[in-house]
N, C-alpha and C positions, 0 to 999 in steps of 0.2 A: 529671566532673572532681572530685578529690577536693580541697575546697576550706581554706582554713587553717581554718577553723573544727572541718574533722571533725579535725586536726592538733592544734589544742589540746585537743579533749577528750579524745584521746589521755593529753597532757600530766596532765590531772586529773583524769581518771576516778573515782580512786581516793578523791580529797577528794568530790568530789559528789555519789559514791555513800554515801558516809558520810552525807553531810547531807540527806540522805532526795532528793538531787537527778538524775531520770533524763535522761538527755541526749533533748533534741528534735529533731527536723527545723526548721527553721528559714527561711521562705522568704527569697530575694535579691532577687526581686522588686524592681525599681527602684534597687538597691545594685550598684555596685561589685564585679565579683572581686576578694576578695581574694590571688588566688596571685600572687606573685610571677612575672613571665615563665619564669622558668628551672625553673617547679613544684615547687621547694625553698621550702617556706613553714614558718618557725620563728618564735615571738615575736619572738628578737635582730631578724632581719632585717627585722621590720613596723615597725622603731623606725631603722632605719636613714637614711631619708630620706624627705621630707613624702610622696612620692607612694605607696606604702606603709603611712602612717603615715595617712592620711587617707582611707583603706581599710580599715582597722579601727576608726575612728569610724562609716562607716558599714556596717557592722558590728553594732554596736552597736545602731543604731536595728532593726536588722533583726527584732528581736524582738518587735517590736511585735505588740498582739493585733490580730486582723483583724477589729475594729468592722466589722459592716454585713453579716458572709459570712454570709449563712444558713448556713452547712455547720461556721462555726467558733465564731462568736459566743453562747453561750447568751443573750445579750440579745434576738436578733430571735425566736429559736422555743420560747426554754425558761421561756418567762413564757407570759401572759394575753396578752398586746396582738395579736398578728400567731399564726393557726391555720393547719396545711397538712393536707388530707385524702391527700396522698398517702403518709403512713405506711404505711399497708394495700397499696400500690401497688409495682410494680416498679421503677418509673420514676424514682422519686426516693425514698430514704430518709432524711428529715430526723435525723441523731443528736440536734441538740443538742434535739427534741423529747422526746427521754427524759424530759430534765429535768423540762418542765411535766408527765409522765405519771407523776412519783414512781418512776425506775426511778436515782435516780442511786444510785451504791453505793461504800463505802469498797473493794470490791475494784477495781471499775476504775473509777475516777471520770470522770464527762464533763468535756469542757474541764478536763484536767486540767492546769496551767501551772506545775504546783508546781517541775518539774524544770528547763524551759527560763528562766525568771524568775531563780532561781540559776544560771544560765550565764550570765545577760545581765550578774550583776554584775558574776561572773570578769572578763568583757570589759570595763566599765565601769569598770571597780578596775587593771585593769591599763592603759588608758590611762590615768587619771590617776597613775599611778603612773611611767609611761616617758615619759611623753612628753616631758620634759627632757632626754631624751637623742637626741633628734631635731636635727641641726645647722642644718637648714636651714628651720625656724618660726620666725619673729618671736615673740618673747613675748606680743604682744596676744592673735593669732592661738591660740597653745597656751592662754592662759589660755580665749578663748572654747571650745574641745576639753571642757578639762577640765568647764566650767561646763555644757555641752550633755550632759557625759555623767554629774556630779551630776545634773542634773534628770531623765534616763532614771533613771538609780540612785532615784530619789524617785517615779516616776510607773510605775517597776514594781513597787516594794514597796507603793507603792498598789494595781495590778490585784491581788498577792494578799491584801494586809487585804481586798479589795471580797470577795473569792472566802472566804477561808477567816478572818477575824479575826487575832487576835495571831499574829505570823510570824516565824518566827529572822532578825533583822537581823544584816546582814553591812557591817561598819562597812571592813573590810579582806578581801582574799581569802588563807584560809588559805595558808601554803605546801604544795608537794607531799607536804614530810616528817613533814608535822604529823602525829602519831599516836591510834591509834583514839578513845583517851579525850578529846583535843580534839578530833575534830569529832563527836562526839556532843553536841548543843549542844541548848539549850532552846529555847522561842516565847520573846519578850519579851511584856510587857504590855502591851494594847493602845494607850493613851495615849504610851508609849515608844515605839510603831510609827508613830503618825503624829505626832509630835515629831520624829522621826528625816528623816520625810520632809518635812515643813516646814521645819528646820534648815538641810537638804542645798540645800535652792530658796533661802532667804535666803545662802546663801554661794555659791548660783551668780549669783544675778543681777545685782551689779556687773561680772562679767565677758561677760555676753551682750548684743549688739546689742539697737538698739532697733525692726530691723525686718529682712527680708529684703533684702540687697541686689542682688539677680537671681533671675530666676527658677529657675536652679540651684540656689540656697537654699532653695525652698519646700520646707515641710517638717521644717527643719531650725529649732531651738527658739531663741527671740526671746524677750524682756523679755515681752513681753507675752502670748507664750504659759508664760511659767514661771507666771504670776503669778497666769494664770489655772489652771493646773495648780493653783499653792497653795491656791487660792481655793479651787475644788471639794474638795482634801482638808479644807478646814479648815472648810468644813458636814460633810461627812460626819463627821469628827473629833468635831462639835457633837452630831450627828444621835441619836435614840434609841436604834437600833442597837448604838453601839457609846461612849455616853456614858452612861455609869450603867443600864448593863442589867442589869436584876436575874435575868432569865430566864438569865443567864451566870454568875450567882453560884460556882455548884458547879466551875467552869472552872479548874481548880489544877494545875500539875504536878508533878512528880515532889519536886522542893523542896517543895513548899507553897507555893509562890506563888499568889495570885491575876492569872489574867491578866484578868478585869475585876472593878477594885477598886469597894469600896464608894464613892458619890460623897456631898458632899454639895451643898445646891440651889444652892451660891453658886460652887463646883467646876463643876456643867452649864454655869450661865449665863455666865463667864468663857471656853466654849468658844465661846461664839456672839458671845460680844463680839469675842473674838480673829478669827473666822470675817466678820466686821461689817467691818473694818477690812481684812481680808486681799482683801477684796471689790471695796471701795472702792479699795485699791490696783493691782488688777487693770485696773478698769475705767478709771482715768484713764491705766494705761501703754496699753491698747487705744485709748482717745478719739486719744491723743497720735501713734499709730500710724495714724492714722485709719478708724480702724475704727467702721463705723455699721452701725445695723439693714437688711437689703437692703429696695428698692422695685425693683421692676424698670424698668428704664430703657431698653429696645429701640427699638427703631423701631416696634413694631405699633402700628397707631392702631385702637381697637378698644371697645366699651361699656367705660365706667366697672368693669362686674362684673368683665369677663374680666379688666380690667387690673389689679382686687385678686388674682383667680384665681394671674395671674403671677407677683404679688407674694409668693403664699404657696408655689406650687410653686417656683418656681424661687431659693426662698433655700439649695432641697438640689441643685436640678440645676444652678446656673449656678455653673459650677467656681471656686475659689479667689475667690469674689466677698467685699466689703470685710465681709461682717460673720460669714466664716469668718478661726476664729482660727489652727485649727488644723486641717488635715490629715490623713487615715491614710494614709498610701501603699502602706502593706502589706497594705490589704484589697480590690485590686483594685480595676476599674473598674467606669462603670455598666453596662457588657456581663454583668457574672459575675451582678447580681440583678434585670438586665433579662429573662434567661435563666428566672428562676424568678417574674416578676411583670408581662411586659408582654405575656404570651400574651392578656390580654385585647383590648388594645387595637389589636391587626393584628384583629380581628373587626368593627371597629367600621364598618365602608366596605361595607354592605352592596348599594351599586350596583355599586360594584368587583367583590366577590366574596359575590355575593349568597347561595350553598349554602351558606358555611362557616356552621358552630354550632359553638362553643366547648364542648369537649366536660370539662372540669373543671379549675380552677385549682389552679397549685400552693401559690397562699399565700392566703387570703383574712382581712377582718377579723372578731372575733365581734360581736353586737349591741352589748353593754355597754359596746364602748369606741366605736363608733357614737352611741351616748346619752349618752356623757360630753360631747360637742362640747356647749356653750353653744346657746342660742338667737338668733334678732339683737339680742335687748337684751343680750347679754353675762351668759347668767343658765343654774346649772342648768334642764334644764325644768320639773322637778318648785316651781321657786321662782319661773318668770316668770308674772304674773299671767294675762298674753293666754293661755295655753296651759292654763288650771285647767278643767277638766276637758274637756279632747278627748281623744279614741280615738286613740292614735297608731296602730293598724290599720286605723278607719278611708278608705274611699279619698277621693281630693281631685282634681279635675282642674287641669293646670295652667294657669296662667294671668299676666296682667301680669309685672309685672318678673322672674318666677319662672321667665318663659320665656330666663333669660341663665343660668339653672342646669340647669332641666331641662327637656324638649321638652314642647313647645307642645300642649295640649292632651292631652296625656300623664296617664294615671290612676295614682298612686301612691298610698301611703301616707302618712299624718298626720303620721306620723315624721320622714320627710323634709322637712316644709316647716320655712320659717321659723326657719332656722338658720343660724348663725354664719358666716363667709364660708371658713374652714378646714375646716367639714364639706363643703364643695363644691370646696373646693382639694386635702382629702386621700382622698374615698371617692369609691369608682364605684357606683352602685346602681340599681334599676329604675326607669328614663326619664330617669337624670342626663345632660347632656352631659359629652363627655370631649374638650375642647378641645384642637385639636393635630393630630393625624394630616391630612396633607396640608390643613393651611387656614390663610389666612395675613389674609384681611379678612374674619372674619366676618359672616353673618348669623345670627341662632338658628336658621331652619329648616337650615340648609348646617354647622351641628357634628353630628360623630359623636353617637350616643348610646345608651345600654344599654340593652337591651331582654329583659324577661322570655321566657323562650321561645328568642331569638336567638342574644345572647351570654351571656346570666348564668347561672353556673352556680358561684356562690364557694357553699358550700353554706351560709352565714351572710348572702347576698344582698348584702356589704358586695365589694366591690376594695378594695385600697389604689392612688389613683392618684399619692401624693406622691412615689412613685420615678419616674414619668414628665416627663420632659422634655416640654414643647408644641411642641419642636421638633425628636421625632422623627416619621420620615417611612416610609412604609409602602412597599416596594420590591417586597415580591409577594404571594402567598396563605400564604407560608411563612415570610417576612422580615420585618425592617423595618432600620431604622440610627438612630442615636442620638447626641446629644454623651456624650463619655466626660467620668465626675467622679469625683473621687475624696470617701471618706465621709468628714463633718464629725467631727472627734472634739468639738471645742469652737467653741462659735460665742456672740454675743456675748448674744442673748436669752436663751441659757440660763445666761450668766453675770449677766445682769440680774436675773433670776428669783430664783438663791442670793442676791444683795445684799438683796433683799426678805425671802424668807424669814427669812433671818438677823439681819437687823433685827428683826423682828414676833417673832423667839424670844427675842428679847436684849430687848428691851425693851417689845414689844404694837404696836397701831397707833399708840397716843398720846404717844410718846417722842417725844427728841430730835432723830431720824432719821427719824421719820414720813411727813415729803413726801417724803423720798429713796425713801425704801419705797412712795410712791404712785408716784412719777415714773418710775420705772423700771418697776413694772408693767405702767402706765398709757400707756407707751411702747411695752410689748411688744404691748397690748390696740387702739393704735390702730393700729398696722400692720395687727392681724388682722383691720380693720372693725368693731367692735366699741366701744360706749362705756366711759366708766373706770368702774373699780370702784365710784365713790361715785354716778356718776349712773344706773348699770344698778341697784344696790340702792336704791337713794333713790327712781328714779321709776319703777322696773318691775318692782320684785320685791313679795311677799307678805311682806319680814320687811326692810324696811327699818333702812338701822343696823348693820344684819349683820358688816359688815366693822370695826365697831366695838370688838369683842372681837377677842384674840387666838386664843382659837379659831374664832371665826366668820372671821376674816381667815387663820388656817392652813389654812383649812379652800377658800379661796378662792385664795391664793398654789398650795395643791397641785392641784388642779382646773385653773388654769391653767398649771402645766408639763407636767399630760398632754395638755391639748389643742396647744400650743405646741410641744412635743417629740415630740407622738403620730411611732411609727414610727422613731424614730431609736435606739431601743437605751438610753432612759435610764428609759424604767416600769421593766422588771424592776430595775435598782439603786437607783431612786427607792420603790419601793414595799417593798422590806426595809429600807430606813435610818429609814425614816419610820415601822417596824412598821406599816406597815396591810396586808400580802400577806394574811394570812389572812382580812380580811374582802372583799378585792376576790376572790380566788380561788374562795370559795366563792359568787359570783354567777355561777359555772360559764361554758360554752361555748355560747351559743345562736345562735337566726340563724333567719329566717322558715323557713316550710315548704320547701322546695326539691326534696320527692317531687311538690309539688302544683301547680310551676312550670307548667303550662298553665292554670290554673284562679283567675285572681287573685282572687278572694272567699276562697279555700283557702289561698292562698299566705301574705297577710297574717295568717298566724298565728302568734307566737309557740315554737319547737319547743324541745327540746335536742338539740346534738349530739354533745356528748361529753358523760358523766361522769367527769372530772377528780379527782383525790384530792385533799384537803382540804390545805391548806397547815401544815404543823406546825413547831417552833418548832426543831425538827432542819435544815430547810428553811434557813434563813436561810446558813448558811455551807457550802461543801461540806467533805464529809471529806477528811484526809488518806489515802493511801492505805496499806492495810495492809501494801504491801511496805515500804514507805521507814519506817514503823513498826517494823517488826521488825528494818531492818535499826537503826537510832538509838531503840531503847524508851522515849527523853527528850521525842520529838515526841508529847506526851500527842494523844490524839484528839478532834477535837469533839462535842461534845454531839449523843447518842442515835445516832451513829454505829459 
């Protein structure tokens, strides 16, 4: 069915091909047809009356990127954090791994969103533009329209500053007649780009609710989801990246403009002030909303461990729970990445179906980000004193309380002990239990669990088990079924994290805001089991004090957003704003031996498995693409592209 959307690209083809804009496919997924009954779908008549009219707001949202799809997102496969071996394979060809393989190219760029992002405005410019002439909205009602589709207009010209830096803002959508030499239009500069988008969120959110009010709402953007929108651009806004980058000096176009200008120190720090505040705002219109950090709250009555275990998986699988803020709807359910991540865990029931072996997974984790998880005192390892100088190759058998993580009597490696209660809530590894599959009162000997040889076969030795729910349920040697969720975009601990951060760059630990910056941390750290910052440095580390300094405390706020976020799609954007990709990328792809998986003495060895290209400072944004260049020669290109 040809829907009104491919009807107005019709309409404008002609403008957004000018402005370097190619029209996308755009999924409907969870939205509204918009054709009218009669299959006659023109703008006039989408403006005609509410039910129409309330079809191309959703519409609008349609554009949304699909956070979480392996197949779309370059966040889950085109970084460091989450590796697929089935590149080489028939079976599944990961694109967005290009990326992490240095294969992206100004000819045909991966995740390229340059085109569909400029369509999303058209849409979003022309409701606010009609919707006045709709007779039958309440004015409350049209102003909350307009204010839903400012914040879309701010939180897409966000996704491409995140992708490509300074971006042609589109304040109005051209007319049809506009001619060549006006839409050949310049980037702004980057501060202009996210001003633009901060502005647009301050004059939506007098007009938007302060919370959903049915569940037909969810989804659809709240006070407290703009707020939190603002919040995140306004660290990023702060962030090195894109706040006084020198490495973007040469970045000029056709004018002579600089689109990243000279800064100076009191210029950075005013972004993180402003980013300080934009925080704090967010987070009291969340409290207000009542949104809190998730604990799991079920009925299993079960060890102490398993019910931390709960508490850390299920704040991504127990849908729409109080401390998601926000929703993707458009990147499918947990069916589409249970498809590509839970082949391990139908293996696990080996009295059920004792012949199967897991014959290779399609996503597994590398080592490095397996050794970022803390210790149980809340401590790199390299910095907790218990741990100075063990073999983490060494083998250990298991034993006491270690048997509520991994099987009893179980010989593993050094590595694995004595770790944070998120290293056992988010990896599957040799002799880990994987709580869940058909058990509902545990005992430790009666959980599934990994076995070298049986099921493991991630060739990095890591699973990621944070996409599994504990309450799916295995139905045959081929099956299994699962609760459907849909992917967090914004959840509340990762807006707690930016509050700290932004504090400790605005002012160090020993400011004004100091406890606010420990309390919020120290919040996120005891949900994770783990003690606070001041007492894991103070009484278990080797350099107590640590968190003292603002680097020694930057250094500690970033450490705990990839343990906290591990998996969720925010390392790869956390690790370019922060300029540190180059140094974590070239700590390569490694993972135990996995040739010598029979032979555990062999196994516990250290391997590489890919050699990965070095991350370069080209890396950081994608190119524009050289058609939409040639056609507008104003669209200067990004550096080393």
């Amino acid at each position: 069915m040809k829907t009104l959307k491919n009807k107005i690209t019709t309409l404008v083809a002609g403008t957004l091909v000018l402005i370097g804009a190619s029209v996308a496919t755009v999924s409907c997924n969870k939205y509204l047809d918009i054709v009218p009954d009669d299959g006659i779908a023109t703008v006039d008549m989408s403006f005609n009356m509410r039910s129409t009219a309330i079809k191309w707001l959703y519409s609008c949202y349609s554009f949304m990127p699909a956070d979480g799809n392996f197949d779309a997102d370059p966040a889950m496969l085109g970084g460091d954090e989450l590796w697929s071996s089935m590149w080489e394979t028939t079976i599944w060809h990961p694109e967005m791994q290009r990326i992490a393989f240095g294969q992206q190219s100004a000819n045909a760029p991966i995740s390229y969103i340059w085109g569909s992002m400029y369509q999303a405005f058209r849409y979003c410019n022309t409701l606010i533009e009609r919707i006045d002439e709709v007779p039958d909205i309440p004015r409350w009602e049209k102003e909350q329209w307009v204010a839903e589709a400012k914040v879309l207009k701010a939180y897409y010209t966000f996704q491409l500053i995140r992708r490509f830096g300074p971006v042609v803002l589109i304040h109005e959508s051209l007319p049809v007649s506009a001619d060549v030499d006006e839409v050949k239009v310049y980037r702004d500069p980057i501060d202009e780009c996210f001003d633009f988008c901060l502005d647009l969120i301050d004059e939506a959110l007098p007009g938007l609710p302060a919370k959903e009010q049915s569940r037909e709402e969810w989804g659809r953007i709240t006070k407290p989801i703009a707020a939190t929108i603002k919040a995140k651009i306004a660290v990023y806004a702060a962030s090195p990246l894109f706040n006084g980058n020198k490495d973007m000096q040469t970045l000029v176009d056709n004018r002579g403009v600089r689109l990243f200008p000279d800064k100076t120190e009191q210029q950075i720090a005013e972004r993180w002030t402003y980013a300080v505040q934009a925080c704090k705002e967010a987070i009291d219109l969340c409290h207000e909303a009542s949104k809190e950090l998730y604990y799991y709250r079920g009925s299993l009555r079960a060890n102490p461990i398993i019910i931390k275990e709960l508490d850390l998986r299920e704040l991504l699988t127990d849908d729409w729970n109080d401390e998601d803020i926000w929703m993707n709807t458009q990147s499918g359910s947990y069916g589409y990445w249970s498809s590509r991540q839970d082949r391990t865990t139908i293996k696990l029931n080996p009295e059920q179906f004792p012949d199967i072996v897991i014959r290779g997974d399609y996503v597994y984790v590398p080592m490095k980000i397996a050794d970022q998880f803390y210790t149980k005192h809340g401590l790199p390892v390299e910095n907790d004193r218990e741990r100075s100088g063990v073999d983490p190759t060494a083998i250990r058998r298991v034993s006491g309380d270690e048997v509520w993580k991994m099987k009893e009597d179980y010989q593993t490696a050094e590595f694995n002990f004595d770790r944070e209660p998120r290293f056992y809530a988010d990896l599957g590894f040799d002799g880990s239990l994987w709580f869940g599959p058909n058990r509902n009162n545990p005992a430790p000997e009666e959980i599934p669990y990994v076995s070298r040889g049986r099921n493991l076969a991630a060739l990095s030795g890591y699973h990621c088990k944070k996409y599994s729910s504990w309450e799916m349920r295995i139905v045959s040697q081929n099956s299994w079924s699962s609760p459907a969720y849909q992917w967090p975009i914004l959840r509340l601990a990762d807006l707690y994290l930016l509050y700290a951060e932004a504090i400790n760059e605005a002012e160090g630990p020993n400011g004004p805001n100091s406890a606010e910056m420990f309390k919020y941390i120290n919040l996120v750290r005891e949900r994770a089991g783990i003690p606070s910052v001041q007492e894991s440095w103070d009484e278990y580390s080797n350099a107590p004090g640590f968190y003292k300094s603002q680097l020694g405390m930057r250094e500690i706020i970033q450490r705990e957003r990839l343990n906290e976020l591990a998996f969720e799609g925010q390392r790869f954007w956390d690790l370019r704003r922060w300029k540190t990709a180059p140094a974590e990328y070239a700590k390569g792809i490694y993972g135990w031996n996995s040739a010598k998986i029979s032979n555990r003495a062999l196994y516990y060895k250290k391997v590489e498995i890919y050699d990965v290209p070095p991350f370069r400072v080209r890396d950081y944004f994608w190119p524009i693409a050289t058609s939409d260049i040639d056609v507008n020669p104003n669209l200067v290109q990004n550096l080393g592209w």
